[in-house]
PASEBA-1860 file (N, C-alpha, C; in nm, 3 decimals):
! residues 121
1> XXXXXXXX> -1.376/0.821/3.286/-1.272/0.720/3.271/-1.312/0.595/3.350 ~ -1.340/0.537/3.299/-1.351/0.403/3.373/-1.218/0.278/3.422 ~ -1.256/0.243/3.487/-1.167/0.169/3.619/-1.170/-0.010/3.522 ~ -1.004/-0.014/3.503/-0.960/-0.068/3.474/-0.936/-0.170/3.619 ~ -0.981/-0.361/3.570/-0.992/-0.500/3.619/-0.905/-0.565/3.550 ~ -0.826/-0.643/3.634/-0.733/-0.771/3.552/-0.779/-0.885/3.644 ~ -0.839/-0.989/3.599/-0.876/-1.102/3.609/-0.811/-1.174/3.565 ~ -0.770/-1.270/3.690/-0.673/-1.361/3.660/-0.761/-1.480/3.704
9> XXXXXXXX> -0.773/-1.597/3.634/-0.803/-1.765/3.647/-0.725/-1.830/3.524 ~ -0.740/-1.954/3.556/-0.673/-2.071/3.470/-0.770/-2.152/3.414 ~ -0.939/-2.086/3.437/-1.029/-2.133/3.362/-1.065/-1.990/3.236 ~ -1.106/-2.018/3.148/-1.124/-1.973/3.031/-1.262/-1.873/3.078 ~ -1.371/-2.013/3.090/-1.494/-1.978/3.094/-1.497/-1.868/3.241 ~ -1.428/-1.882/3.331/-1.445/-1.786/3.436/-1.391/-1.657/3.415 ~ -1.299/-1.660/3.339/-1.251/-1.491/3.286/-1.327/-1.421/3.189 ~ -1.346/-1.546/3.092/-1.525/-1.476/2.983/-1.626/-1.392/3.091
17> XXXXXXXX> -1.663/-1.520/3.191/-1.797/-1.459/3.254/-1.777/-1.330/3.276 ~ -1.683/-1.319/3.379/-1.605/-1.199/3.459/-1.588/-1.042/3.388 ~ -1.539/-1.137/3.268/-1.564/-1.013/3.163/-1.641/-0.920/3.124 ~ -1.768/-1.021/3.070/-1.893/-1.003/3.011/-1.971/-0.907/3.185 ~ -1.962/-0.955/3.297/-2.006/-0.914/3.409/-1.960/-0.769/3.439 ~ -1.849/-0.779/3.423/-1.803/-0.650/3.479/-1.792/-0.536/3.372 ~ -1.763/-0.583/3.239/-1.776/-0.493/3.116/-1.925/-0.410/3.095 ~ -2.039/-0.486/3.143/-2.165/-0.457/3.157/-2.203/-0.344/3.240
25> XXXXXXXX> -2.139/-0.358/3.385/-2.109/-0.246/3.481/-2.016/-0.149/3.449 ~ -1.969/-0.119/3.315/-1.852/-0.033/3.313/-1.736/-0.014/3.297 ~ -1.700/-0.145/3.345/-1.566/-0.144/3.368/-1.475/-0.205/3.239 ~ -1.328/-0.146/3.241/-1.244/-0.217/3.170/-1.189/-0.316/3.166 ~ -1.212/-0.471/3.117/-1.168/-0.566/3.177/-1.070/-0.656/3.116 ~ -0.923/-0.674/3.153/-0.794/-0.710/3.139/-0.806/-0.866/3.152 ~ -0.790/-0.995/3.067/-0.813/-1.109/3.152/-0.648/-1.186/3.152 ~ -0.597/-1.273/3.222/-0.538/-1.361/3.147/-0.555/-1.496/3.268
33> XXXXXXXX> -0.482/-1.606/3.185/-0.507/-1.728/3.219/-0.426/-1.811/3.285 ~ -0.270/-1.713/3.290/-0.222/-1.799/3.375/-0.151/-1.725/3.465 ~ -0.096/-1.758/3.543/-0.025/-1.660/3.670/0.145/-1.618/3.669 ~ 0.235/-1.639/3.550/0.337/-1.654/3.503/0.362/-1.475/3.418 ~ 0.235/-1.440/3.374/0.207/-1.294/3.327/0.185/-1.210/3.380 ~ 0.161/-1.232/3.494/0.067/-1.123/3.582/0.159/-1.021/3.606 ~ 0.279/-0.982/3.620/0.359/-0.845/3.638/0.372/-0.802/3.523 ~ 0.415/-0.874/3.414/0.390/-0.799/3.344/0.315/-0.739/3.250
41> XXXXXXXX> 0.175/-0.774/3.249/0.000/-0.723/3.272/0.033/-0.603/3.342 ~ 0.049/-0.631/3.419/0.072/-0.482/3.562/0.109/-0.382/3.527 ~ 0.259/-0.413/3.462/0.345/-0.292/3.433/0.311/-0.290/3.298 ~ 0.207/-0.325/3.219/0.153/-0.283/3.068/0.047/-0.187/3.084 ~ -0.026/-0.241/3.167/-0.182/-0.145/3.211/-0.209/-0.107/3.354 ~ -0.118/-0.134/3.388/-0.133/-0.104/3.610/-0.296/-0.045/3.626 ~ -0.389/-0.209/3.614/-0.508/-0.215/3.670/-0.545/-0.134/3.799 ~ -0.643/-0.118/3.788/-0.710/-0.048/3.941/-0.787/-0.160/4.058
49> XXXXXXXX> -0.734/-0.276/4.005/-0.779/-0.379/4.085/-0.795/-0.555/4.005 ~ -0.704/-0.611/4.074/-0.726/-0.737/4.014/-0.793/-0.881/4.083 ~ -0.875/-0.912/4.025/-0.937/-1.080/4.073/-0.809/-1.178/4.011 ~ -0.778/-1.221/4.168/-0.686/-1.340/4.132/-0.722/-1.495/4.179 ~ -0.730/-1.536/4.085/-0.743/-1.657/4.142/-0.646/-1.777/4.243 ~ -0.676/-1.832/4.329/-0.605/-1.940/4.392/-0.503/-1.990/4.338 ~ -0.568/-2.067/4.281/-0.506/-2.217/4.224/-0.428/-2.192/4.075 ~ -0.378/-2.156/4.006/-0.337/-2.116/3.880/-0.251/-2.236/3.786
57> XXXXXXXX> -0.246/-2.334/3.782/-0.200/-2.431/3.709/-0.092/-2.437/3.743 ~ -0.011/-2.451/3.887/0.086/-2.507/3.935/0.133/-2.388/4.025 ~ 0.112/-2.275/4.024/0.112/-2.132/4.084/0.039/-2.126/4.153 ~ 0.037/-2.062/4.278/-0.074/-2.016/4.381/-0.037/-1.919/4.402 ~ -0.184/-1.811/4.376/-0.208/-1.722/4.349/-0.169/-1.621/4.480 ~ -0.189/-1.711/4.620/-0.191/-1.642/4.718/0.001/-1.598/4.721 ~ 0.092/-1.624/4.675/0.231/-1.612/4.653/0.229/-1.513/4.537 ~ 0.172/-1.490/4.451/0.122/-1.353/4.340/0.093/-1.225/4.439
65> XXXXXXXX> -0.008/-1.309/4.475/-0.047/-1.171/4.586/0.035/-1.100/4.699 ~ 0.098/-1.205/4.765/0.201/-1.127/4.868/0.319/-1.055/4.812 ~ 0.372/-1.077/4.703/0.437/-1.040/4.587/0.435/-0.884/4.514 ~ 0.303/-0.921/4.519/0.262/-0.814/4.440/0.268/-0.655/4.639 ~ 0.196/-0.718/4.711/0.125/-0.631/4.772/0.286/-0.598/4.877 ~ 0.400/-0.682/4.859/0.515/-0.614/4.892/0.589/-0.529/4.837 ~ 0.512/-0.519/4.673/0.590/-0.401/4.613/0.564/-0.279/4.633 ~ 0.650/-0.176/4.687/0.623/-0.049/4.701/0.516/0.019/4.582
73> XXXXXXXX> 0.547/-0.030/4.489/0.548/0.026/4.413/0.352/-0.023/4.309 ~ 0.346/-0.152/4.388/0.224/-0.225/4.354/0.113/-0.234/4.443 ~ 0.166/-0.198/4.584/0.121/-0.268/4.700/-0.072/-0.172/4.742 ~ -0.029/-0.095/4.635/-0.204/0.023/4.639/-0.317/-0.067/4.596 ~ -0.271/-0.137/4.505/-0.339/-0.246/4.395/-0.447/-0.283/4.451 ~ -0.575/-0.309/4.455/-0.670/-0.375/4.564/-0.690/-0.546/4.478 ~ -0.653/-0.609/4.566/-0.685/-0.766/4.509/-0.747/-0.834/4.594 ~ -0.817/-0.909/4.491/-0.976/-0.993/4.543/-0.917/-1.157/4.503
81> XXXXXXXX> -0.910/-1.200/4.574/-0.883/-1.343/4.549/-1.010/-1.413/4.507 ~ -1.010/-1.525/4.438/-1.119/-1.617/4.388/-1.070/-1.739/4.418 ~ -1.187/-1.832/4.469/-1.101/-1.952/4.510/-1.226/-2.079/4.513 ~ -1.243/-2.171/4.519/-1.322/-2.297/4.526/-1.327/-2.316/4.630 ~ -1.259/-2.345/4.708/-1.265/-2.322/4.844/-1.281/-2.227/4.964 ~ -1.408/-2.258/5.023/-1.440/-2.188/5.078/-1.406/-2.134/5.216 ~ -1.283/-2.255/5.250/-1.216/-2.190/5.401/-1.119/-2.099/5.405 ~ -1.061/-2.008/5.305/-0.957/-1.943/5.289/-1.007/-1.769/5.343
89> XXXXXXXX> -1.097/-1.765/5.411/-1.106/-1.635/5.475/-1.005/-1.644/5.548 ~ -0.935/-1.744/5.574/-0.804/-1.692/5.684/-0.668/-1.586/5.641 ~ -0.689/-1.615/5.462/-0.592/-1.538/5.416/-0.573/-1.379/5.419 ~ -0.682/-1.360/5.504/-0.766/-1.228/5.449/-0.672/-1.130/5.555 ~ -0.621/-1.203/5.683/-0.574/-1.183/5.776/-0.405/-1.189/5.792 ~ -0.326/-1.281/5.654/-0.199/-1.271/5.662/-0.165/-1.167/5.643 ~ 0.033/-1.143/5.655/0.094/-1.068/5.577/0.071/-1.069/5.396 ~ 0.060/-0.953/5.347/0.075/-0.954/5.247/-0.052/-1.029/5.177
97> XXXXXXXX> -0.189/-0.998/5.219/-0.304/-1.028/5.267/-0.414/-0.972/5.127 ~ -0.482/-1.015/5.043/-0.591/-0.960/4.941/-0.632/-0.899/5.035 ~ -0.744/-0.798/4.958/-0.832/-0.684/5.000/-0.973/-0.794/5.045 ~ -1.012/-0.851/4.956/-1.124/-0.891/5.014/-1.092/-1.080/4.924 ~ -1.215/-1.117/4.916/-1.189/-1.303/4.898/-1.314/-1.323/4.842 ~ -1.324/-1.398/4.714/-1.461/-1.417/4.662/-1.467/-1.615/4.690 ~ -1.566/-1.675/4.696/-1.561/-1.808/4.668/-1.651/-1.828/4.555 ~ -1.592/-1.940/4.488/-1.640/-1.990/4.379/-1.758/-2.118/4.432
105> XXXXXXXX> -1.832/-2.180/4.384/-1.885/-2.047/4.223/-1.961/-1.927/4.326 ~ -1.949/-1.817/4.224/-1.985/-1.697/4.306/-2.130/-1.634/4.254 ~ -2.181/-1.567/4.281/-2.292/-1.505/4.231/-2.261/-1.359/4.173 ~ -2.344/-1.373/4.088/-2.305/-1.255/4.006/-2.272/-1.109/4.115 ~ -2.427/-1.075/4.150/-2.417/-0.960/4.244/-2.307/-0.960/4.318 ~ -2.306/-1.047/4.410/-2.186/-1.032/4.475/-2.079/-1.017/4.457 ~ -2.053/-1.047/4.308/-1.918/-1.036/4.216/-1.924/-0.854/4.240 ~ -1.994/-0.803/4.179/-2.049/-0.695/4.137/-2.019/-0.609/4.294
113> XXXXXXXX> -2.075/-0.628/4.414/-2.088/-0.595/4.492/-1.932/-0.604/4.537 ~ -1.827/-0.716/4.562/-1.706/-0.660/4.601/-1.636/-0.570/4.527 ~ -1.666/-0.576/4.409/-1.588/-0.504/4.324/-1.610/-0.393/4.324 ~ -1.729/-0.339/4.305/-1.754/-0.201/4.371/-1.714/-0.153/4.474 ~ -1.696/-0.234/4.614/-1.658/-0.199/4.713/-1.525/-0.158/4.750 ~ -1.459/-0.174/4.594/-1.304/-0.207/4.662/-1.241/-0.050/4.575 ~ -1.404/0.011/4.499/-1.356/0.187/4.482/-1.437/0.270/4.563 ~ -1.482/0.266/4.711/-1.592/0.311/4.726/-1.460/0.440/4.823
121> X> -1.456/0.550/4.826/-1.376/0.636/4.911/-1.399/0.683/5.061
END
């Protein structure tokens, strides 16, 4: 059974890549584009881990995430933030805090490499 990804950006071409990247490694990959869907994505396919992006076309993602990771009921979820900016390791440390933080643009491996990391037992 392979391990179901929901990738969330507000770019097109970055959820293709993501796709094509992680579909290659195995995985099942869920995309959408804007941040207005994302629960209920969740409660359609309750991913085993989602890339969320920052910035979402008037949404910030980091308010998805605390959201999400206060729900009892969501809060297992492992989420990887994606972001252009590269000073946001601080988020890594709030309440209601992603699992890990990718910066854009990212490299493949390393794509590859958190994502793996975030089923390793």
């Amino acid at each position: 059974m392979s391990r179901r990804i929901l990738a969330v950006d507000d770019d097109n071409d970055i959820v293709d890549i993501i796709k094509i990247i992680l579909e290659d490694e195995g995985y099942e990959v869920l995309t959408l584009t804007n941040g207005r869907d994302v629960f209920k994505m969740i409660s359609l396919s309750r991913p085993d881990l989602i890339l969320l992006d920052v910035m979402l076309g008037g949404i910030d993602g980091r308010d998805i995430c605390r959201a999400i990771k206060s729900d009892k009921l969501l809060s297992d979820i492992p989420i990887v933030m994606i972001s252009a900016s590269h000073n946001l390791h601080n988020i890594l440390t709030e309440q209601g805090s992603p699992n890990d933080f990718l910066a854009k643009p990212f490299d493949i491996d390393i794509l590859i490499k958190k994502v793996n990391a975030q089923f390793v037992t």
